[in-house]
C-alpha positions as CSV (number, residue, x, y, z in Angstrom):
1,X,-107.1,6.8,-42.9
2,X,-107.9,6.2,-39.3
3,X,-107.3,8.3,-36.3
4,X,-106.5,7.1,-33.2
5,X,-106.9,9.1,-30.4
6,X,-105.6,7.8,-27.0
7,X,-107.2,9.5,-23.9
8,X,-107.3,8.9,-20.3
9,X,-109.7,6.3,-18.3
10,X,-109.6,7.8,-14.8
11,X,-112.8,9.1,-13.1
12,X,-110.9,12.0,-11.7
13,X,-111.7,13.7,-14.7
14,X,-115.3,13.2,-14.9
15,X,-117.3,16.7,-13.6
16,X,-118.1,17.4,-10.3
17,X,-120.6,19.5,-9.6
18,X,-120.0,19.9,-6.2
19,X,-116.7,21.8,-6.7
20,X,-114.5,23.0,-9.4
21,X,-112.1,21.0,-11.3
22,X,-108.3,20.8,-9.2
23,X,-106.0,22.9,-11.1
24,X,-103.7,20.1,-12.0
25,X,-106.0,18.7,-13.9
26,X,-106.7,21.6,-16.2
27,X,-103.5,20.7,-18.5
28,X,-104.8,17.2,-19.0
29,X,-108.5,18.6,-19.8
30,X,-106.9,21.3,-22.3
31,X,-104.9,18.4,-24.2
32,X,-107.9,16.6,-24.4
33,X,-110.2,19.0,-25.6
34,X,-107.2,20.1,-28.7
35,X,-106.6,16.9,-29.4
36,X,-110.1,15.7,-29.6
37,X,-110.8,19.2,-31.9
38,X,-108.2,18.5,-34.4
39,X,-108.9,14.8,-34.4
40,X,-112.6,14.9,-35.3
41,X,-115.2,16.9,-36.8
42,X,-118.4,17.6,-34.2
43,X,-120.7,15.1,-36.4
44,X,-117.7,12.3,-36.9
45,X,-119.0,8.5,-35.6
46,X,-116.3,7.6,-33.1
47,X,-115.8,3.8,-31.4
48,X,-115.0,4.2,-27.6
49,X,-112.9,1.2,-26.8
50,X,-112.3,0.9,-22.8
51,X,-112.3,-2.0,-20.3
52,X,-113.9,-3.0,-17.8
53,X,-112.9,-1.5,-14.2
54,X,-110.8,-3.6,-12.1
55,X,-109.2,-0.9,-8.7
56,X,-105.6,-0.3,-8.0
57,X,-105.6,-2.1,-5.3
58,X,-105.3,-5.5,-6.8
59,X,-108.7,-6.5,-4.6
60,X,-109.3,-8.3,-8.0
61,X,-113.0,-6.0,-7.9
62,X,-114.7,-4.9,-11.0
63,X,-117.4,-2.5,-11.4
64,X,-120.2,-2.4,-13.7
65,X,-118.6,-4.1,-17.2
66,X,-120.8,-2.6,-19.1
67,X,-120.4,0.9,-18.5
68,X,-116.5,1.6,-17.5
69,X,-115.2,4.6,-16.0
70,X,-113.4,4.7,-19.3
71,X,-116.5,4.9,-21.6
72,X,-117.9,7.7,-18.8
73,X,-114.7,9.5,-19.3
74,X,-114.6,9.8,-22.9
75,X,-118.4,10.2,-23.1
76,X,-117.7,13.4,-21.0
77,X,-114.4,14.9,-22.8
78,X,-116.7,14.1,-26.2
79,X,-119.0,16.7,-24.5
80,X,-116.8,19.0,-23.6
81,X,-115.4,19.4,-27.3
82,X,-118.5,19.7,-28.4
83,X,-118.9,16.5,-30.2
84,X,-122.8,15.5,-31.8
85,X,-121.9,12.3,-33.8
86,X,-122.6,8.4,-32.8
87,X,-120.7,7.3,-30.1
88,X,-120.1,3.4,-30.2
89,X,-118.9,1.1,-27.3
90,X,-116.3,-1.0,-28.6
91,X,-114.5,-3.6,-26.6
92,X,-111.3,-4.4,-27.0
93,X,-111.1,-7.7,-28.2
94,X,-113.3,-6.4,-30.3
95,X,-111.9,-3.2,-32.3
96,X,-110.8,-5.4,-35.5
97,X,-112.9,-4.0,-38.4
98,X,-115.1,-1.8,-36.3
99,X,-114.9,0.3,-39.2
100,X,-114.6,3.6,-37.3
101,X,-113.1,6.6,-38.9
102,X,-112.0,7.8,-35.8
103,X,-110.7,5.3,-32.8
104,X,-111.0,6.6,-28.9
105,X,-108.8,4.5,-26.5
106,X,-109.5,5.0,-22.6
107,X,-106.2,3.9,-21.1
108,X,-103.9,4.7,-18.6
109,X,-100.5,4.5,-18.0
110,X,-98.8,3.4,-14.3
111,X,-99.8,4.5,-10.5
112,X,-96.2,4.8,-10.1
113,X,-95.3,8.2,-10.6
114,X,-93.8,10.4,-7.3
115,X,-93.5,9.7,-4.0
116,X,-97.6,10.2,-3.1
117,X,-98.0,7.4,-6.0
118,X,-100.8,4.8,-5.4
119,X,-97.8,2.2,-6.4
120,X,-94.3,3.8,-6.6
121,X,-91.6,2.0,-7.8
122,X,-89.7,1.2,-11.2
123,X,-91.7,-1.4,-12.7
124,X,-94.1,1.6,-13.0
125,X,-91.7,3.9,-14.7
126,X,-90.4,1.2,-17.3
127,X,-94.3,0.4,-18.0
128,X,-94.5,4.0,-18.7
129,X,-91.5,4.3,-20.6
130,X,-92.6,1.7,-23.1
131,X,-95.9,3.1,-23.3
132,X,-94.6,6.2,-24.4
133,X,-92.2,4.5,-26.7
134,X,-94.3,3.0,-28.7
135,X,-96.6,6.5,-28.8
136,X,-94.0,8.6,-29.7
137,X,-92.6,6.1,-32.5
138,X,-95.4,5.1,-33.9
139,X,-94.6,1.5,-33.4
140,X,-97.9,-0.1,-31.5
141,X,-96.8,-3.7,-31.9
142,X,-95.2,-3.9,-29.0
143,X,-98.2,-3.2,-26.5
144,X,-100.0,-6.8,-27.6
145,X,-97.6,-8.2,-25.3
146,X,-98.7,-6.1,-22.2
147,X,-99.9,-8.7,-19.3
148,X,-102.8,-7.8,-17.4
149,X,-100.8,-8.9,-14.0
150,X,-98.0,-7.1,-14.5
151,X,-99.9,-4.1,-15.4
152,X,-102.0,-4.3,-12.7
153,X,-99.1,-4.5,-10.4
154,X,-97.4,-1.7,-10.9
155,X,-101.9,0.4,-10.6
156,X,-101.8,0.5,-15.1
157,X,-105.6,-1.1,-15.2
158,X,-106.3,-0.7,-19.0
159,X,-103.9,-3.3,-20.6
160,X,-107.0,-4.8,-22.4
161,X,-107.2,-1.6,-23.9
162,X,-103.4,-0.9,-24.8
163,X,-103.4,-4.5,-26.7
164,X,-106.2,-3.4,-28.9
165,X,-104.4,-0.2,-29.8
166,X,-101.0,-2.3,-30.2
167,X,-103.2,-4.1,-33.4
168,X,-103.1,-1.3,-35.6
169,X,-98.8,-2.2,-35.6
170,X,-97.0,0.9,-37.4
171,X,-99.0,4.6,-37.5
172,X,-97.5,7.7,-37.2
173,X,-97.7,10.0,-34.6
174,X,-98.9,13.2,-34.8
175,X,-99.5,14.4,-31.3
176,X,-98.3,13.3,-27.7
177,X,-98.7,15.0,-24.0
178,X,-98.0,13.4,-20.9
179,X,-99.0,14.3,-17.3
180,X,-99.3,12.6,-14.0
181,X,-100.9,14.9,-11.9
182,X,-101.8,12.7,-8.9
183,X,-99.3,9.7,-9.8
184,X,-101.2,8.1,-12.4
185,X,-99.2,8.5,-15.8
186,X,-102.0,9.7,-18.5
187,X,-101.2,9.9,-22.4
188,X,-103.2,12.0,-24.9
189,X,-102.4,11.0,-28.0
190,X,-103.4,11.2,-32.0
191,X,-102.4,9.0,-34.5
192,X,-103.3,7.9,-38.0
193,X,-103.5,5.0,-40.0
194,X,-104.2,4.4,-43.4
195,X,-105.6,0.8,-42.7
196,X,-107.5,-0.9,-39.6
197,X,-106.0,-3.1,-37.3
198,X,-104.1,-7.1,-38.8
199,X,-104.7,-9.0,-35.6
């Protein structure tokens, strides 16, 4: 069996030092930290899949490929639960046969969400919709046909990501929380597999 764990890329979460985490954030960070409990054991070798950062704002700018906000993310919810084990960076396009026993996916849903939204409108919510879909059901296929473009227009900058989990095809679900706090949809999500991804 293989878990998959699906978590959220966006810096927002990563600690601040300076001042104590928002208050709407402290849902997301408690989802996280159960999932990421019942999901793995504090010596487990995980595979951090995540993509390289590309903004919002369709400026067509990337940061630093090899170490996306993603990776930082999950490095720092792995922390947070405690976790000792290996920690390998996996990209997407490569996540066939990693071999992992337990699966992290940095990914994010749409900016669409709200009025204050970095993108608002319905594209955003029928992204969303599908991603959640496909969680909820347990049916992954689907997300191999995300496009990066229409992703990326409606803020959703992980597609790459989303495509690699849609290769494992049919799992089943076992947990699923949404929020969008600041109107950027995140998913945290486990789900299990008795095989490793077909394609």
């Amino acid at each position: 069996m293989t878990r998959l764990v699906v978590l959220p890329a966006a810096p927002v979460l990563l600690p601040d030092r300076a001042q104590e985490t928002p208050a709407a954030l402290q849902p997301v960070l408690a989802a996280c930290d159960a999932v990421l409990t019942a999901a793995l054991g504090a010596d487990a070798d995980v595979a951090v899949v995540a993509a390289p950062d590309h903004l919002r704002d369709l400026t067509g700018e990337q940061t630093d490929a090899t170490d996306p906000f993603g990776r930082q993310v999950v490095t720092s919810l792995l922390d947070r639960a405690g976790h000792r084990g290996v920690r390998r960076p996996v990209a997407p396009d490569q996540v066939r046969g990693c071999g992992a026993p337990v699966v992290l996916f940095a990914a994010d849903g749409s900016a669409s969400v709200g009025e204050k939204s970095p993108r608002p409108g319905e594209a955003g919510a029928e992204v969303d919709a599908r991603l959640r879909e496909c969680l909820a059901a347990g049916d992954l296929a689907p997300l191999t046909d995300l496009d990066d473009t229409a992703a990326a227009a409606v803020g959703c900058v992980t597609a790459p990501v989303w495509r690699a989990l849609g290769a494992f095809g049919a799992v089943r679900a076992v947990v699923l929380h949404e929020f969008a706090p600041f109107g950027v949809t995140y998913f945290v999500a486990e789900l299990q597999t008795a095989g490793h991804p077909s394609g």
